[in-house]
N, C-alpha and C positions, 0 to 999 in steps of 0.2 A: 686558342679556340677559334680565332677567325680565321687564321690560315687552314684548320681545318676542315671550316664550313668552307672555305672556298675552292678547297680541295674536292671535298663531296659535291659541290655545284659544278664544276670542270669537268669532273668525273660522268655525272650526269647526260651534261649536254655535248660531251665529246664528238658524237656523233656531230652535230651541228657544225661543232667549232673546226671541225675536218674540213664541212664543205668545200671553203676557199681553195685549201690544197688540191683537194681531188678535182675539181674545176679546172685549175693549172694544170693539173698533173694530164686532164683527159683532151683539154682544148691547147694545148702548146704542144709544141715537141721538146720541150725543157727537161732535163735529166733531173733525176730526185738530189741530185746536190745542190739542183738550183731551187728548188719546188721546195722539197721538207727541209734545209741548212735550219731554219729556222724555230724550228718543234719545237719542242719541251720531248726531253725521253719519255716521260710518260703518254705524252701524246702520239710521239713517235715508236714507241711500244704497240700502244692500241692500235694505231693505224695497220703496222708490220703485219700486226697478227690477228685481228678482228677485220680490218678494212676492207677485203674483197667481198666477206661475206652481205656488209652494210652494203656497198655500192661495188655492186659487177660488173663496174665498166673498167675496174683498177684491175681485173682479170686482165692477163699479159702485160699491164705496168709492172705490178709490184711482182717479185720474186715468186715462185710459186713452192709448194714442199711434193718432194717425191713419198713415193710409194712407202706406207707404212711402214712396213718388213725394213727396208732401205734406212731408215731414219734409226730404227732401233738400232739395226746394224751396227750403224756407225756410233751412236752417241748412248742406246742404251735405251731408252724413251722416245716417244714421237708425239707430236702435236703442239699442245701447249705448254705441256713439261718440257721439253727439248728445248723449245725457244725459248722459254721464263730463260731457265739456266744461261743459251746462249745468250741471251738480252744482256745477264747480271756480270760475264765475261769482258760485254762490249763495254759496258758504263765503266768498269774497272779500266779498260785501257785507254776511254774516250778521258776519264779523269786524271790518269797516269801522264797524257801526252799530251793536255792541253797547251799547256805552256810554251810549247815548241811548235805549234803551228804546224804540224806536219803536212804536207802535200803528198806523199806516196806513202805505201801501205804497202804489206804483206802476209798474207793469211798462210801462214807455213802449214800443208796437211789441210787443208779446205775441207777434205771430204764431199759432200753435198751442198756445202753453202752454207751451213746455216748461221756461222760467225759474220762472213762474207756480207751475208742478205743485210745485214744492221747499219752497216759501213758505206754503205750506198750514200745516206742522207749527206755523210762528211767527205767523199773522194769522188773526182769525178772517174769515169772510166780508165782513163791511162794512166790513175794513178791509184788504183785499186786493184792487185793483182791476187785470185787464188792460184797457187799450186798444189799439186799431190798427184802422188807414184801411180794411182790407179785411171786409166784412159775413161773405164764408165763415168767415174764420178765428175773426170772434166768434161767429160759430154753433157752429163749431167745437167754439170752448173753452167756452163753454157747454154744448155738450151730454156733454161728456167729463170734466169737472172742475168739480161741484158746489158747491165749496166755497169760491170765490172770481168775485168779481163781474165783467163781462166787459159794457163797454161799444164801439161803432164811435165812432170819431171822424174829422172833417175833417182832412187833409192838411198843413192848417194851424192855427193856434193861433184861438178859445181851447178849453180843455179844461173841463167841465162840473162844476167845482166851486170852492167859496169861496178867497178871498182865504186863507193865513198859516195853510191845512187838514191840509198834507203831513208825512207826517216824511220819507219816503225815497222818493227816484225811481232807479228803476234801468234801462239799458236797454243791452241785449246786440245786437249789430251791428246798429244803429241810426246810431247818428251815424256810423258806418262806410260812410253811404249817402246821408247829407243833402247840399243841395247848401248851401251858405255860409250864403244870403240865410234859405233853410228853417232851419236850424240855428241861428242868430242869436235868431231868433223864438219858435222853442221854448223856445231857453235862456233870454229873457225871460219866458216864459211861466210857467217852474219856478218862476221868482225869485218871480213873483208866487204861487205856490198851498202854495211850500214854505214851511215854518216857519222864524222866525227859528234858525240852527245845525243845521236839515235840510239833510239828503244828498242829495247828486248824483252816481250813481257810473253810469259808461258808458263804453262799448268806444268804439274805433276803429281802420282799419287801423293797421297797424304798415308803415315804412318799406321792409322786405323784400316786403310785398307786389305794390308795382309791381315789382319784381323778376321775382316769381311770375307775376304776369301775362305777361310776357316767355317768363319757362320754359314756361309751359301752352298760350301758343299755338304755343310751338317744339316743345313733344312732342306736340301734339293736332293736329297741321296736318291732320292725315287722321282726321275725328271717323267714318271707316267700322268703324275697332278701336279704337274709345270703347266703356266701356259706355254702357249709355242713363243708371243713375243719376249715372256721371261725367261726362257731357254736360249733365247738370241741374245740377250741382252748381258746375261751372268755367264757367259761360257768362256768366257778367260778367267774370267774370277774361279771361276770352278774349277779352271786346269792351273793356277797360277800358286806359286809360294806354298807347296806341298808341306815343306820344311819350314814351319809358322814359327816358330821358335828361332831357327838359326837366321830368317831375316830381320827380323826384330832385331835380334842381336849386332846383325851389319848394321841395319838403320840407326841403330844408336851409337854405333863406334863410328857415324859418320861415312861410312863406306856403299859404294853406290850400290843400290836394287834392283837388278833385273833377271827375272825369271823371263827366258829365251825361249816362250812358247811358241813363237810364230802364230800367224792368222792365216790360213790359205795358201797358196800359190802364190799371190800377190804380197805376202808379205811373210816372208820366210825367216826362218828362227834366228839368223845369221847377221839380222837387222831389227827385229820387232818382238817384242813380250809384252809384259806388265813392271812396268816399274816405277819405284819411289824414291825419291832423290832428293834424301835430309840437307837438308842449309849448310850442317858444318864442309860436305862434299863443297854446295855453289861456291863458299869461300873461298876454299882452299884450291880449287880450280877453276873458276871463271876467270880469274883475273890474270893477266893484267890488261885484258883486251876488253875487258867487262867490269864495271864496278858494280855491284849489286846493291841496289837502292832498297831494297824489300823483298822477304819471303813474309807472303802473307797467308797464314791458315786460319782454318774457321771462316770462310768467306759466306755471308749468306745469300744462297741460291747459288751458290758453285760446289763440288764436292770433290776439288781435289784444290790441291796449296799452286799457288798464282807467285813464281820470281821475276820480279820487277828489276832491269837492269839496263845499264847505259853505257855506249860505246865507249870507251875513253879517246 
């Protein structure tokens, strides 16, 4: 009961309890790893995502979010749905990789930032890097989030840095999307850039999805009473795993998931779908470069399965 109440009084006075931060944060030139290291996530939550609107002088400190349409895009949701999720992503790998003190980071598929934006408080710049295939979205995140380094890369492997460099690779619906041969290659490519006992922690459908796809085309059959942002957000689910029965049935014999829808121009069938990638598969093929520490599903406030795994 009194950690509760003292939860609700935190909670309350948060705005207060920020002051000192945002003080540093507006009168130094000190980077949020040196400013926020010290938060509490929850505080470090609220700030992220309430704090410019309390105090707009953290307008151009803290990260900013792009254009609605843009967020849904990518993740499906915008605002404070997007970021909840993203937030509950970070805590997962902020608690995954404590223990190893990691100094560099990599946001494999960045998208817009929005995994990127959380990772600020713990990496300083040269050791916070996003990548992904699309130039907008590095422009993007470069111009919106100062504080973390934001490269394009090819489609395929390799990535532009040394052998045995990495402590932590993380990447939020990502392998949710690769198709076998792509994904195969990347995760060789990890093997080679992570450090020996660096982290590999990334999403993937969860088996209820092809499911979902099933349901979404069965409620959406008439996209004339869609909204526009729910017509953005459902439209691989709606083109994906036509054949709801026969993935099911690979998903349970352990066999990888990818329906080879492609997205665009920028992300061609050849490399990008929908897909879900049962445990007995990570076993049977990550290793020996990879020991798999956890598939974790039923995550709450993520909605796809989180493989937690270490370099050997």
């Amino acid at each position: 009961m009194a950690a509760s109440r003292i939860t609700a009084v935190r909670s309350r006075f948060r705005p207060a309890l920020a002051i000192p931060y945002v003080l540093s944060a507006r009168l130094t030139s000190l980077p949020p790893s040196s400013v926020f290291r010290h938060m509490t996530p929850s505080e470090w939550y609220w700030l992220s995502v309430h704090g410019e609107r309390t105090f707009p002088s953290l307008h151009g400190y803290l990260p900013s979010l792009p254009p609605e349409e843009i967020q849904v895009r990518f993740t499906g949701t915008h605002s404070e749905d997007t970021l909840r999720e993203a937030f509950a992503f970070y805590q997962i790998v902020s608690r995954e990789t404590r223990g190893g003190h990691p100094r560099s980071a990599v946001d494999f598929g960045c998208g817009w930032g929005r995994i990127t934006r959380f990772f600020i408080k713990d990496f300083g710049k040269d050791g916070l890097l996003g990548v992904d295939p699309i130039e907008g979205m590095i422009d993007l995140c470069r111009s919106s989030n100062p504080w973390a380094t934001f490269e394009q890369i090819d489609l395929f492997p390799p990535l532009d840095l040394p052998s045995a460099s990495v402590d932590v690779i993380f990447a939020f619906s990502v392998f949710s999307h690769l198709t076998e041969e792509v994904h195969l290659q990347w995760l060789a490519e990890f093997a080679r850039v992570l450090r020996p006992g660096g982290s590999l922690i990334v999403t993937t459908r969860e088996r209820d999805f092809i499911l979902d796809c099933a349901a979404i085309r069965e409620q959406e059959n008439d996209l004339t009473s869609v909204s526009k942002f729910r017509r953005i957000g459902t439209v691989g689910a709606r083109s994906a795993f036509l054949d709801t029965q026969g993935a099911l049935e690979r998903y349970d014999a352990g066999e990888y998931c990818c329906d080879p829808i492609g997205a665009g121009e920028d992300l061609p069938s050849a490399t990008y779908g929908e897909t879900a990638i049962p445990f007995a598969y990570v076993q049977r093929r990550w290793p020996p470069n990879f020991r798999v520490v956890e598939f974790l599903d039923a995550v709450p406030g993520v909605k796809q399965n989180i493989i937690v795994a270490r370099r050997t």
